[in-house]
PyMOL Python script that loads the backbone (N, CA, C, O; Angstrom):
from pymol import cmd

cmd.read_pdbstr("""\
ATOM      1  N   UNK A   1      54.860  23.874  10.792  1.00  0.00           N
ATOM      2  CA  UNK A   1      54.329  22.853   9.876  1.00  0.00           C
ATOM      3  C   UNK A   1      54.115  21.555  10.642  1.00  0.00           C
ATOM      4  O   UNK A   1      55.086  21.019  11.175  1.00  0.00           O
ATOM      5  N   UNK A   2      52.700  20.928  10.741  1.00  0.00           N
ATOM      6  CA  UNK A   2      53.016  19.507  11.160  1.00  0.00           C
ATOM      7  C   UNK A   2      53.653  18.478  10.715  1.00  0.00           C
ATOM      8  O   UNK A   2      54.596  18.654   9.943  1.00  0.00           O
ATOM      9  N   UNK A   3      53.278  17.227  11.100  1.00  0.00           N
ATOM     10  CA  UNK A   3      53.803  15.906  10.705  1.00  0.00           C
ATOM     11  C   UNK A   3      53.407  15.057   9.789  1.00  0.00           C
ATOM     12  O   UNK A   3      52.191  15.199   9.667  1.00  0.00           O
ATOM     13  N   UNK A   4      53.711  14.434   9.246  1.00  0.00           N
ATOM     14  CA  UNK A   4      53.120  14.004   7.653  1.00  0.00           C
ATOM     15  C   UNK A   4      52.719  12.461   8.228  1.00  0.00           C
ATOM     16  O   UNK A   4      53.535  11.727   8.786  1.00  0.00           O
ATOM     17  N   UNK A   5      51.581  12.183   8.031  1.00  0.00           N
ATOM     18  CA  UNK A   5      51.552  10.607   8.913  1.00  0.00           C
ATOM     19  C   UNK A   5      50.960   9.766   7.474  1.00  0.00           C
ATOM     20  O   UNK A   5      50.135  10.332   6.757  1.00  0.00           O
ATOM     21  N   UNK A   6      51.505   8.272   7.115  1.00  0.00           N
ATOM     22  CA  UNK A   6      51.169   8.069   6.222  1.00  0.00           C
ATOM     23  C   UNK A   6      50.766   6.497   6.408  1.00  0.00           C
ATOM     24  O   UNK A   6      51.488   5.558   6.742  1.00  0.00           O
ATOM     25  N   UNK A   7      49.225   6.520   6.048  1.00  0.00           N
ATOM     26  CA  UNK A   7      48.518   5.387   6.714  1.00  0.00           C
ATOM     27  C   UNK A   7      48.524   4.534   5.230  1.00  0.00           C
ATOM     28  O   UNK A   7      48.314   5.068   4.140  1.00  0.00           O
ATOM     29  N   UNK A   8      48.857   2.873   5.478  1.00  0.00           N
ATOM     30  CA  UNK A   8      48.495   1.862   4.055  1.00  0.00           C
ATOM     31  C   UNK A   8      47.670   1.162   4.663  1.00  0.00           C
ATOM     32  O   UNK A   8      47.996   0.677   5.746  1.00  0.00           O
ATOM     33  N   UNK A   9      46.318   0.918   4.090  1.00  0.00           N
ATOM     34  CA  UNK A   9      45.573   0.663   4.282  1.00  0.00           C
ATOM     35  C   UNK A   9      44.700  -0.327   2.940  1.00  0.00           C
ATOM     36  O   UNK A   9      43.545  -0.753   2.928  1.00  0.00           O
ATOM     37  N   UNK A  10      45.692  -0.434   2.005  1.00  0.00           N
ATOM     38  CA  UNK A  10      45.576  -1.253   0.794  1.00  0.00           C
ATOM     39  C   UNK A  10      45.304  -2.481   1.239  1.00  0.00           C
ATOM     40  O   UNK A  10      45.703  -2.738   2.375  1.00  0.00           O
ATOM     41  N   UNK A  11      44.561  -3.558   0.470  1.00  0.00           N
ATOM     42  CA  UNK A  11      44.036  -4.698   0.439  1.00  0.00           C
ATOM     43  C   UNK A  11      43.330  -4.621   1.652  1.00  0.00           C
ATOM     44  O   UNK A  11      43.488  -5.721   2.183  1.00  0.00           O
ATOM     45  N   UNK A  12      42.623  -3.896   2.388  1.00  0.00           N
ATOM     46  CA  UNK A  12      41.609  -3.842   3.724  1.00  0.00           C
ATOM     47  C   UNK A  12      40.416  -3.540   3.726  1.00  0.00           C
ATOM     48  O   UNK A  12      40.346  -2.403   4.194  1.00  0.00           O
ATOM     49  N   UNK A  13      38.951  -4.089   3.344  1.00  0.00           N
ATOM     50  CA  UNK A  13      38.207  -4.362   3.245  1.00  0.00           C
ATOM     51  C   UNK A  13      37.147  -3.388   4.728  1.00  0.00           C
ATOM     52  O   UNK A  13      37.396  -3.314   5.932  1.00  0.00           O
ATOM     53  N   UNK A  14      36.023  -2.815   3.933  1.00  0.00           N
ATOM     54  CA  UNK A  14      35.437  -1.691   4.702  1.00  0.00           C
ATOM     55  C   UNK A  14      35.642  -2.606   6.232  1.00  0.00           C
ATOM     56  O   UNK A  14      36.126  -3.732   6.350  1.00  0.00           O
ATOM     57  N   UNK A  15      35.144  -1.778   7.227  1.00  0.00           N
ATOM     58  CA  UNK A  15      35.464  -1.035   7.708  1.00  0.00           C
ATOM     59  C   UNK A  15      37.010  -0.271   7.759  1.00  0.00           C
ATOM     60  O   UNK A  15      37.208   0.943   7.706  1.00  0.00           O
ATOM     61  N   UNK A  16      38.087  -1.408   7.885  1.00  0.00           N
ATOM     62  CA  UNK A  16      39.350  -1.091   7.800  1.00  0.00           C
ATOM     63  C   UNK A  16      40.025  -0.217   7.214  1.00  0.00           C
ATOM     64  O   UNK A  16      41.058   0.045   7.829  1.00  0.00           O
ATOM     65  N   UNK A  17      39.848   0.489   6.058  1.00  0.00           N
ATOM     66  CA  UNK A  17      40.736   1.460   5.934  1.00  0.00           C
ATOM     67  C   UNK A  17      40.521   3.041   7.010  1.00  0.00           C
ATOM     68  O   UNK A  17      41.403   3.707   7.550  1.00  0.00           O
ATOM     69  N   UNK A  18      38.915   3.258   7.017  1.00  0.00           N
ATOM     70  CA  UNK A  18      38.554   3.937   7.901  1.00  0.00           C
ATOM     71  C   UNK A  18      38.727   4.242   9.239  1.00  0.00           C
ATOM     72  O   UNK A  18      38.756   5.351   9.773  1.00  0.00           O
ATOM     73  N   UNK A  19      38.893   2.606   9.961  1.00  0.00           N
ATOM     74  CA  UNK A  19      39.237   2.533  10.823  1.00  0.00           C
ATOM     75  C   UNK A  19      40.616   2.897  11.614  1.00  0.00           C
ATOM     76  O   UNK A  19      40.734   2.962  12.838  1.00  0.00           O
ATOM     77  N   UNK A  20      41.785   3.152  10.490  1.00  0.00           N
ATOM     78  CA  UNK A  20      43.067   2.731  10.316  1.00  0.00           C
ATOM     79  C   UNK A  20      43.005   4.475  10.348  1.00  0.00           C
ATOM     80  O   UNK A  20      43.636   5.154  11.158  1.00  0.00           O
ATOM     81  N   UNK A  21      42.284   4.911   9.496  1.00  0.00           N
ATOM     82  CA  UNK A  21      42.221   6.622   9.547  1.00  0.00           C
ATOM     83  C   UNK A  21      42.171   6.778  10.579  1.00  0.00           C
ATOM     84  O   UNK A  21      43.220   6.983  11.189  1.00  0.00           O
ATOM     85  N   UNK A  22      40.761   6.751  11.351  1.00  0.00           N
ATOM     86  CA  UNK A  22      40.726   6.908  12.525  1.00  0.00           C
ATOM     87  C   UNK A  22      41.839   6.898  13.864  1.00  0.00           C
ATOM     88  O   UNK A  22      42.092   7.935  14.478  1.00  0.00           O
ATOM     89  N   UNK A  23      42.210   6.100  14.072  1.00  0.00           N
ATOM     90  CA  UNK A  23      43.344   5.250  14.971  1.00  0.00           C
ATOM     91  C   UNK A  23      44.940   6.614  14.721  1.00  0.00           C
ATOM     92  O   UNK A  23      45.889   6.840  15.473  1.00  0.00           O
ATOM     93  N   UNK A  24      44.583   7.212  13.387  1.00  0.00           N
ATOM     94  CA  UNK A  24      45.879   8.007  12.758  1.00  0.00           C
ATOM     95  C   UNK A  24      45.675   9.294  13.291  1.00  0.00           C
ATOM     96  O   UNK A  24      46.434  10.224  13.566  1.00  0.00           O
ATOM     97  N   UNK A  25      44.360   9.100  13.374  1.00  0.00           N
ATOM     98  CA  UNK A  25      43.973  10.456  13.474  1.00  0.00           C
ATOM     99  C   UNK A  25      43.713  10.940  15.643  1.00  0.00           C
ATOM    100  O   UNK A  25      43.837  12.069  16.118  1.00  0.00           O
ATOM    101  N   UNK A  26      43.404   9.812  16.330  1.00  0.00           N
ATOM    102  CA  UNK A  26      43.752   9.802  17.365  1.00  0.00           C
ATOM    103  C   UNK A  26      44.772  10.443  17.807  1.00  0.00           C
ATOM    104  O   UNK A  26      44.785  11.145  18.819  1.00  0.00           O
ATOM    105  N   UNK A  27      45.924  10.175  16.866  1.00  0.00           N
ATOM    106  CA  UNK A  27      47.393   9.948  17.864  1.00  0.00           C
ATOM    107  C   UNK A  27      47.967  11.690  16.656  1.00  0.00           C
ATOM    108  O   UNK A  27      49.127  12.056  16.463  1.00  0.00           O
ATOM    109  N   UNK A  28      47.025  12.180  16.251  1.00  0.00           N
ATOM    110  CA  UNK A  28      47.731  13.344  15.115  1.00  0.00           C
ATOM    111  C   UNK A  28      47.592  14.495  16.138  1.00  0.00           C
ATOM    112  O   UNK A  28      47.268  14.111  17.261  1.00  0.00           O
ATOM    113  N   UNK A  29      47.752  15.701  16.000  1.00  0.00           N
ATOM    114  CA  UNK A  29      47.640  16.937  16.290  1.00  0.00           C
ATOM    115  C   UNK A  29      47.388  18.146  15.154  1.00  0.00           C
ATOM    116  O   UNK A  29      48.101  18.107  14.151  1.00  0.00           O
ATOM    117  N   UNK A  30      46.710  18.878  15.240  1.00  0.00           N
ATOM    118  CA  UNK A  30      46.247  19.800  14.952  1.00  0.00           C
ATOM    119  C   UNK A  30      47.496  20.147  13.995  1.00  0.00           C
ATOM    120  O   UNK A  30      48.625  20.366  14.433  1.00  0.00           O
ATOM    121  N   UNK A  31      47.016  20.175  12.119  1.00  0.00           N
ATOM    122  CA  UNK A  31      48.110  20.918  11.323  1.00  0.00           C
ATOM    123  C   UNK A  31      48.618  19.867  10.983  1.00  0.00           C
ATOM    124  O   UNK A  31      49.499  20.087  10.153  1.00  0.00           O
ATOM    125  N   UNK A  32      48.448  18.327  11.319  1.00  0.00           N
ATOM    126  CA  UNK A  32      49.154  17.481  10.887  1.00  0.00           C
ATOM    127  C   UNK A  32      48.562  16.885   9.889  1.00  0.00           C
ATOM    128  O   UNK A  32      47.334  16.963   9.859  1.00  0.00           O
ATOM    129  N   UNK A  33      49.256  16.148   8.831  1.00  0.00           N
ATOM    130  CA  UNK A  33      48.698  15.776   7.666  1.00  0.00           C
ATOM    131  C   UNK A  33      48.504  14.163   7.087  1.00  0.00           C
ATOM    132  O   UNK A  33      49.089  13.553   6.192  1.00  0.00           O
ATOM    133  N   UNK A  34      47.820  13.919   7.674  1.00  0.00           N
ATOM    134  CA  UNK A  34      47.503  12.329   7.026  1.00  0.00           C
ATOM    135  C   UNK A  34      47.009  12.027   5.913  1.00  0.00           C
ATOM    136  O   UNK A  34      45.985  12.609   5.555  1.00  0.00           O
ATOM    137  N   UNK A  35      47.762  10.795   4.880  1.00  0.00           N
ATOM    138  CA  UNK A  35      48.172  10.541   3.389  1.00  0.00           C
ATOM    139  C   UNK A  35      47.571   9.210   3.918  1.00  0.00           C
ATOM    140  O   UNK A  35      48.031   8.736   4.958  1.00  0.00           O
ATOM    141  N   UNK A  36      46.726   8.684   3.359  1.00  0.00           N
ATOM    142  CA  UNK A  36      46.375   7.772   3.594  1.00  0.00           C
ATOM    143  C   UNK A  36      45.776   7.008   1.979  1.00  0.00           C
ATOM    144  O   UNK A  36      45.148   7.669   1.152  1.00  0.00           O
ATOM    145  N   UNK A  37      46.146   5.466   1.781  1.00  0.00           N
ATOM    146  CA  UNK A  37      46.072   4.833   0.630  1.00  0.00           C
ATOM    147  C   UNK A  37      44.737   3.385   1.139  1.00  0.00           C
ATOM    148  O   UNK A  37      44.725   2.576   2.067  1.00  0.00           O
ATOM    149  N   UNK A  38      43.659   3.694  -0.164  1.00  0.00           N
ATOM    150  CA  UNK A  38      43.076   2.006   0.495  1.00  0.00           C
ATOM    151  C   UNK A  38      42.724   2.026  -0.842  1.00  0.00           C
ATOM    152  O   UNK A  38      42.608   2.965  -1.630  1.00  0.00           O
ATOM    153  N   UNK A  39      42.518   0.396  -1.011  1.00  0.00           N
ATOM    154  CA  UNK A  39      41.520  -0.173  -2.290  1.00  0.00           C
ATOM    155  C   UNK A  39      40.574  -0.457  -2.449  1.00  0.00           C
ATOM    156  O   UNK A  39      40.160  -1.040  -3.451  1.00  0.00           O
ATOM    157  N   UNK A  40      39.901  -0.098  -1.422  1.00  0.00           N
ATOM    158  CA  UNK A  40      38.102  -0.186  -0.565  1.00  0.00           C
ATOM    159  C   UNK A  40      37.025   0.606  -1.860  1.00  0.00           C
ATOM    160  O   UNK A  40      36.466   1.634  -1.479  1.00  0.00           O
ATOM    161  N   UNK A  41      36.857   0.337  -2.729  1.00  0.00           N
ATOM    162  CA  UNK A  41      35.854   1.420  -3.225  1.00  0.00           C
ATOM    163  C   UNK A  41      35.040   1.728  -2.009  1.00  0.00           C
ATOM    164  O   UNK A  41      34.879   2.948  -2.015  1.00  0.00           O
ATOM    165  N   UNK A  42      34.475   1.221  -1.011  1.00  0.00           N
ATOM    166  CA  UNK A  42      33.914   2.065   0.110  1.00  0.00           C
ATOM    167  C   UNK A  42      34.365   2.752   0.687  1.00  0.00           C
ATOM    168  O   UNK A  42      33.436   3.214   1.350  1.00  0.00           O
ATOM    169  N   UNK A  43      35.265   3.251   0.977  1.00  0.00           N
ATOM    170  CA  UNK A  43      36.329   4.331   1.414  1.00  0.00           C
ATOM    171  C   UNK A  43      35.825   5.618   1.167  1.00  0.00           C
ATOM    172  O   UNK A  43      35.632   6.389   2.107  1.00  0.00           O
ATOM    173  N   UNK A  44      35.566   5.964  -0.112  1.00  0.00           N
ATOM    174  CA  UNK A  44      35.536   7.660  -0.871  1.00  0.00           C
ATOM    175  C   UNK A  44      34.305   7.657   0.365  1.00  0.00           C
ATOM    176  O   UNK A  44      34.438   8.238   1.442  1.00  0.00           O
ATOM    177  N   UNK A  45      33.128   6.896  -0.034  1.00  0.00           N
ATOM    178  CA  UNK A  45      31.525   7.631   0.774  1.00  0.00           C
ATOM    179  C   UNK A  45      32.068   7.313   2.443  1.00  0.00           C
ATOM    180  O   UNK A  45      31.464   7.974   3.287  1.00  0.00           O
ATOM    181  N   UNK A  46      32.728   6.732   2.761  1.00  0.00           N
ATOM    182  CA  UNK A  46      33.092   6.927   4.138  1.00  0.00           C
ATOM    183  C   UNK A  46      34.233   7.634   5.068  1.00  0.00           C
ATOM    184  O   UNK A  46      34.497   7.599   6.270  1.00  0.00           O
ATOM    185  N   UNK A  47      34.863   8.390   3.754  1.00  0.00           N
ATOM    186  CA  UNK A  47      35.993   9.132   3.808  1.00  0.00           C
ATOM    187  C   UNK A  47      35.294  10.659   3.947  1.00  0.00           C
ATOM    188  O   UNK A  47      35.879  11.569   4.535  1.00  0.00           O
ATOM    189  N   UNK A  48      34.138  10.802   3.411  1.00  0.00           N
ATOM    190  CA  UNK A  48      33.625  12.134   2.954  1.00  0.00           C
ATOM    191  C   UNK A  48      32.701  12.057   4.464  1.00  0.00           C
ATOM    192  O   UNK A  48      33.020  12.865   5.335  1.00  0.00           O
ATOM    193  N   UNK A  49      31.592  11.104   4.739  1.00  0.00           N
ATOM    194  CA  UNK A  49      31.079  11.018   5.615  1.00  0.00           C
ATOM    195  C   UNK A  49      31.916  11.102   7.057  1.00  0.00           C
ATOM    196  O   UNK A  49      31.242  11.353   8.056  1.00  0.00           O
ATOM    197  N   UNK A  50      32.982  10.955   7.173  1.00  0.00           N
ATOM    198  CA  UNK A  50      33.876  11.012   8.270  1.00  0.00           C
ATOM    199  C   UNK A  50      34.283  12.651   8.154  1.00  0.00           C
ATOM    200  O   UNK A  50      34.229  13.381   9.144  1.00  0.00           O
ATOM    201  N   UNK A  51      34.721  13.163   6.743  1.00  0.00           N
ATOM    202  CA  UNK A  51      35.217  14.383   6.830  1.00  0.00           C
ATOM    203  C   UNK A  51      33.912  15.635   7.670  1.00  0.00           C
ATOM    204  O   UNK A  51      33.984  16.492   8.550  1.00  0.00           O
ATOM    205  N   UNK A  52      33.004  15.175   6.923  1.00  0.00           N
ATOM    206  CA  UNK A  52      31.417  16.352   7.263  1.00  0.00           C
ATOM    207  C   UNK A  52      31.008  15.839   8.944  1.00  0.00           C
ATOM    208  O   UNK A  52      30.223  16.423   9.691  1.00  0.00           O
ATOM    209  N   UNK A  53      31.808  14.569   9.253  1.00  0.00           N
ATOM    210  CA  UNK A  53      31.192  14.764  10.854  1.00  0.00           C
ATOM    211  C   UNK A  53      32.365  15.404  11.413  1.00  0.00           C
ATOM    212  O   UNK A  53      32.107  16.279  12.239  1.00  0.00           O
ATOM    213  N   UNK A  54      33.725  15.165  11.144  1.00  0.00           N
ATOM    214  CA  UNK A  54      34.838  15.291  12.310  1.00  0.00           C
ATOM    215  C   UNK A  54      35.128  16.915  11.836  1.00  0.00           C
ATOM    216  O   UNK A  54      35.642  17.716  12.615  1.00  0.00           O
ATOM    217  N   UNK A  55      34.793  17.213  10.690  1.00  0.00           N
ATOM    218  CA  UNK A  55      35.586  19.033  10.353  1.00  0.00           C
ATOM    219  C   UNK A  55      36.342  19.065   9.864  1.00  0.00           C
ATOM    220  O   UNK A  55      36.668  20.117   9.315  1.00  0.00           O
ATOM    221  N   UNK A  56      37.117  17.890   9.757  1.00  0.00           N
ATOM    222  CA  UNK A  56      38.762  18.184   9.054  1.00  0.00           C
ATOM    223  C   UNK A  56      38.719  18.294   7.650  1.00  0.00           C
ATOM    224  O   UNK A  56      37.681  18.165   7.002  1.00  0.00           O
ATOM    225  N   UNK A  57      40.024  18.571   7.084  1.00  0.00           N
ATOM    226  CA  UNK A  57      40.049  19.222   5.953  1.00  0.00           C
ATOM    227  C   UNK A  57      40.637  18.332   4.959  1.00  0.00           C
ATOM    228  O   UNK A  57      41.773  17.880   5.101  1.00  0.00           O
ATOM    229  N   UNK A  58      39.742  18.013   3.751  1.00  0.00           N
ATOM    230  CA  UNK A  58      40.196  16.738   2.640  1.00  0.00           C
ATOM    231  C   UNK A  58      40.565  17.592   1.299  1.00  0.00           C
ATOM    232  O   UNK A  58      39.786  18.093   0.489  1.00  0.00           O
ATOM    233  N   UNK A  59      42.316  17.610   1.315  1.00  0.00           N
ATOM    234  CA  UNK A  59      43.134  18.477   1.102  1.00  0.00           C
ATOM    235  C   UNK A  59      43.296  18.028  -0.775  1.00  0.00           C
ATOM    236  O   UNK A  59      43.515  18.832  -1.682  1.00  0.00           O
ATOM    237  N   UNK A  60      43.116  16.604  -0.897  1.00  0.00           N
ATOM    238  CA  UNK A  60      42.875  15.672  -1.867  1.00  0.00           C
ATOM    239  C   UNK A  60      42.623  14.468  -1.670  1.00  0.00           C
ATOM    240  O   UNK A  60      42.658  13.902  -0.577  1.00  0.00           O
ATOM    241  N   UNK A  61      42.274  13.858  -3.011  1.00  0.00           N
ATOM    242  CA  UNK A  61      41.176  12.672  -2.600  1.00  0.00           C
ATOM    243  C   UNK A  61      41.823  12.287  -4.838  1.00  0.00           C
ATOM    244  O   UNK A  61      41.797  13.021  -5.826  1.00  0.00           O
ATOM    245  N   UNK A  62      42.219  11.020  -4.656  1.00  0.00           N
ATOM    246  CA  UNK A  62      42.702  10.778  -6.164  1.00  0.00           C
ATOM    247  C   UNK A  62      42.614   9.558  -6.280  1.00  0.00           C
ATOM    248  O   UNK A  62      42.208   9.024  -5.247  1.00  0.00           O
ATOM    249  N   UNK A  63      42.910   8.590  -7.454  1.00  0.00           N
ATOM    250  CA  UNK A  63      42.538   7.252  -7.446  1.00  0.00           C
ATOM    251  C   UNK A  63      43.401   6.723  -8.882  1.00  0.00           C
ATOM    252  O   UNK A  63      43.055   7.157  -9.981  1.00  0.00           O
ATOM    253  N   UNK A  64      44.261   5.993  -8.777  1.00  0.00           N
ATOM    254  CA  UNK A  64      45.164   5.516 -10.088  1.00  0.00           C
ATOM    255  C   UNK A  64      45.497   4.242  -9.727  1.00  0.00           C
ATOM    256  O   UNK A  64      46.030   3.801  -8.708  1.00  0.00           O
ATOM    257  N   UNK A  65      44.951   3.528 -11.087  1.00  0.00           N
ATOM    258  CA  UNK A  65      45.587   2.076 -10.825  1.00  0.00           C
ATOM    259  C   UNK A  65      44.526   1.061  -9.735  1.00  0.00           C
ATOM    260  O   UNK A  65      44.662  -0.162  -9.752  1.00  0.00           O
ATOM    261  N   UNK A  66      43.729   1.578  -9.032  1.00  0.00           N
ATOM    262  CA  UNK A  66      42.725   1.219  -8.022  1.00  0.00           C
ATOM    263  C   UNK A  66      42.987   1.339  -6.901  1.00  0.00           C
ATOM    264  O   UNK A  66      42.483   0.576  -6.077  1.00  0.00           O
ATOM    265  N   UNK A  67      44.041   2.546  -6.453  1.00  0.00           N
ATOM    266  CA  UNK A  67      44.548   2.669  -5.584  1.00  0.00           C
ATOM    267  C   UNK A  67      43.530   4.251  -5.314  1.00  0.00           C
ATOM    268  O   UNK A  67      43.295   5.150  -6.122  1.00  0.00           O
ATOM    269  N   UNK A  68      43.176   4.132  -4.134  1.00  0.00           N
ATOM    270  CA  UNK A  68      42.353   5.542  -3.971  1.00  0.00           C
ATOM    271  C   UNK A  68      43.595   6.213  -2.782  1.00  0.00           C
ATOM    272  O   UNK A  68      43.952   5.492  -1.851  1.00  0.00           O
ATOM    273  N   UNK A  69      44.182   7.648  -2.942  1.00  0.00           N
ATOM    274  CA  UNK A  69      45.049   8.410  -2.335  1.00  0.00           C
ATOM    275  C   UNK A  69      43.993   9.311  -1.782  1.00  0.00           C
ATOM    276  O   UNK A  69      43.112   9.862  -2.440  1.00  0.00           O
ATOM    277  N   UNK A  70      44.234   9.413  -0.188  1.00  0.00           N
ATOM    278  CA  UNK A  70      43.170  10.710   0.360  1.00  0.00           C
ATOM    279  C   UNK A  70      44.927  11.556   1.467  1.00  0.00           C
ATOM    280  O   UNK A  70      45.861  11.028   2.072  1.00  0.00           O
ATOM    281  N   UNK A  71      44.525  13.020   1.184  1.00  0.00           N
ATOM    282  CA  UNK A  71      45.232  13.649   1.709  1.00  0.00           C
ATOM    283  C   UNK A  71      44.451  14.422   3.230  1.00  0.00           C
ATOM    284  O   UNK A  71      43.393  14.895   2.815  1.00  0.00           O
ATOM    285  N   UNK A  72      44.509  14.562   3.964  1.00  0.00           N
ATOM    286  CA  UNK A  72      43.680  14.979   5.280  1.00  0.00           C
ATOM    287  C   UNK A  72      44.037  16.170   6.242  1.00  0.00           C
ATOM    288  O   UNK A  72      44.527  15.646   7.242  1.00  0.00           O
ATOM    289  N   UNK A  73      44.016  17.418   6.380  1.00  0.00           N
ATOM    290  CA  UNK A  73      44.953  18.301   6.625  1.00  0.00           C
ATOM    291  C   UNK A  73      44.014  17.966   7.570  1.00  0.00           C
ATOM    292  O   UNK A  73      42.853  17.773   7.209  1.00  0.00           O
ATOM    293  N   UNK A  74      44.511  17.810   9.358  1.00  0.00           N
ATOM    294  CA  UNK A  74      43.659  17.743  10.855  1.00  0.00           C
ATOM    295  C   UNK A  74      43.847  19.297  11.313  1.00  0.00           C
ATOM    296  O   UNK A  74      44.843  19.984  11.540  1.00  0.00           O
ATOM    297  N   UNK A  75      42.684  19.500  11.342  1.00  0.00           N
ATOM    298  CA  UNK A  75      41.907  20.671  11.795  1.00  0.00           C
ATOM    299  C   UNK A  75      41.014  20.810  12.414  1.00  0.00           C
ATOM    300  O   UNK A  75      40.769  21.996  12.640  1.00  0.00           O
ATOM    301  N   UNK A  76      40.205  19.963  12.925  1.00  0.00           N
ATOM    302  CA  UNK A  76      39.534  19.523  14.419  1.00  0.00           C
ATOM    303  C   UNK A  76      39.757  19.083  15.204  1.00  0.00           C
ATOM    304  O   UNK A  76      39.430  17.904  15.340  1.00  0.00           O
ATOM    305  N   UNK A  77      40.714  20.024  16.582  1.00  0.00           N
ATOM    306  CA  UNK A  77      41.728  19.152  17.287  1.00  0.00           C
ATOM    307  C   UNK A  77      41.388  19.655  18.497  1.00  0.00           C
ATOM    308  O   UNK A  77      41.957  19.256  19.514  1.00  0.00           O
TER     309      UNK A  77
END
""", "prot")
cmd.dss("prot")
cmd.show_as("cartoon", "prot")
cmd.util.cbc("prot")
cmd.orient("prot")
């Protein structure tokens, strides 16, 4: 089982939550699972657009309170 990496990325304004993915996703390995939280309504279309270029797997994707939750199983490693 991998490692559960859990990125806050709340109150960070586009580019930044993405970016913050990114940077998580650098340092992850294959099977590992990044939980990542932002309040970006730009996030979802750049969360999805990141998923269809890099391969990895968007395990969930939820939103309560204005908090958008994306789950990321890394599988392009």
């Amino acid at each position: 089982m991998g490692e559960r990496i859990v990125v806050d990325a709340k109150g960070m304004a586009c580019p930044g939550p993405i970016t913050k993915l990114v940077k998580a996703y650098r340092k992850a390995k294959s099977g590992d699972i990044i939980e990542i939280y932002a309040t970006d309504p730009g996030f979802k279309p750049d969360l999805e657009a990141w998923i269809k270029r890099t391969g990895n797997e968007l395990v969930e994707i939820s939103e309560e309170g204005g908090v958008i939750k994306a789950v990321i199983k890394v599988t392009a490693k």
